[in-house]
N, C-alpha and C positions, 0 to 999 in steps of 0.2 A: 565590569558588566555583571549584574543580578542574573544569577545562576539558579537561582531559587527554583523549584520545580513548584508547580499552583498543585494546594491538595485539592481534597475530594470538592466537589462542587458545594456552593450553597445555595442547600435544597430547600426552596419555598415550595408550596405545592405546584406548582404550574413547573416549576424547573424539577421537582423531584416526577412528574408525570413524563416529561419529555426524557430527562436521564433513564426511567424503567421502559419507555419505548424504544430507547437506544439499547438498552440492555441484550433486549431479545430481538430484534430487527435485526437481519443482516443485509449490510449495506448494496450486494450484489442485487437484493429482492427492490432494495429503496431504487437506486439506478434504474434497475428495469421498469418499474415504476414511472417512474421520470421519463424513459425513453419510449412509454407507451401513451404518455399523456403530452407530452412533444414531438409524436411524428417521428422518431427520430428512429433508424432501423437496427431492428431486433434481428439476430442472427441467429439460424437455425443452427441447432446441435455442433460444433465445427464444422463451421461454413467459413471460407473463403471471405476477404474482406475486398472491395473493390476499389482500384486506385484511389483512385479522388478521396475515400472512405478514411483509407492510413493516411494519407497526406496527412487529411483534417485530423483524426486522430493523435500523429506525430506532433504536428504544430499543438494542438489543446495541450499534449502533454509535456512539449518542452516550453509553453508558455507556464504553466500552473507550477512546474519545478524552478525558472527563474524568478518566478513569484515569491516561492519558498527563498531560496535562497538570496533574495531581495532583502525581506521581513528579515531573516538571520542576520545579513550583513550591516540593516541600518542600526542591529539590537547592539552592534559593537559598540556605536556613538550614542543612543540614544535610550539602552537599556531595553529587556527582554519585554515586550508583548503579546503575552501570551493566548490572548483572544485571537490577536493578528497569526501568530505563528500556527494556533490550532487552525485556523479560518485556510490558511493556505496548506497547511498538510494533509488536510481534508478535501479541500479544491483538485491537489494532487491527484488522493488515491481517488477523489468521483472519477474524473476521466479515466484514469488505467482503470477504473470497475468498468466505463462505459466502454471502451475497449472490449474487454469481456465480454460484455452483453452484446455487440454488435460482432464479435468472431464466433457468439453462440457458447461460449466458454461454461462449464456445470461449475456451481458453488461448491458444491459436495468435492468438485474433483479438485478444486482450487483448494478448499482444506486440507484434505489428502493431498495435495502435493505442497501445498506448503509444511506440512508436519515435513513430510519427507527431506526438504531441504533443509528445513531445520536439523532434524537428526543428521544429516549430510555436514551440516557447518561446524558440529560437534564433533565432531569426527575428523576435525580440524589440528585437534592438538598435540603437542609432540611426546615422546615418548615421556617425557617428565611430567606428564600431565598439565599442561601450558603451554598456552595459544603461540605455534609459529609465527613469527611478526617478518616481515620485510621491511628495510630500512624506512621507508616511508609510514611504518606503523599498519599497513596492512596485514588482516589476520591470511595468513596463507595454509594451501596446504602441508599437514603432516604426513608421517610415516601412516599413519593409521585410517590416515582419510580414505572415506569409503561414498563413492556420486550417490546419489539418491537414485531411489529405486521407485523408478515413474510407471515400471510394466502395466501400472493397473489402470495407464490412460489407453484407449483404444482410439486410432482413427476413424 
């Protein structure tokens, strides 16, 4: 299997325009976008989602991850596609952004809290400076791990 990681893009002008609107565009604002120009409902501030709402949500999102892991498993036999694999891991996070935008979820606060858990996963390691494993290769918690510190979300 081609392990190869695809470098930078090549940038023709149409593709090097589209690459600098990806740049600065955050994907939470594109979704919302999307779900304003599809009817689709936009969630006030942490708001409540309505059944039928997660359902749909649950299904988009465990359809778009066995998608993912579809593309992964046929790259065993049939070597890496990397168009395909971006094309579905990006499929993925749209819906968990729509998500998002439909619980009313802040970008702002979704950065700050993903720093947060980041810093948190780091804080993972054991006293020798290297990542706790469990037999399966999972990074686990250390001595030193410290949860993330989310106070600065408010109900």
């Amino acid at each position: 299997m081609d392990t190869t990681q695809p470098t930078t893009p090549d940038l023709t002008t149409d593709a090097l325009r589209r690459y600098l609107k990806a740049a600065v565009a955050h994907p939470m604002d594109q979704v919302t976008d999307f779900h304003l120009k599809m009817g689709v409902r936009i969630g006030q501030m942490h708001s409540g989602l309505p059944s039928e709402r997660l359902a749909l949500r649950k299904k988009l999102i465990d359809e778009e991850l066995a998608e993912l892991f579809l593309e992964l498993e046929d790259a065993e036999s049939l070597g890496l596609n990397w168009q395909h694999i971006y094309k579905e891991f990006v499929d993925l996070l749209y819906v968990t952004y729509g998500l998002a935008v439909e619980l009313g979820m802040n970008k702002g606060l979704i950065n700050m809290a993903f720093q947060a858990v980041h810093d948190s996963n780091l804080s993972k390691l054991g006293l020798d400076g290297r990542p706790v494993l469990n037999p399966d290769g999972k990074i686990t918690k250390g001595p030193n791990y410290a949860p993330p510190d989310l106070s600065f979300i408010r109900a």
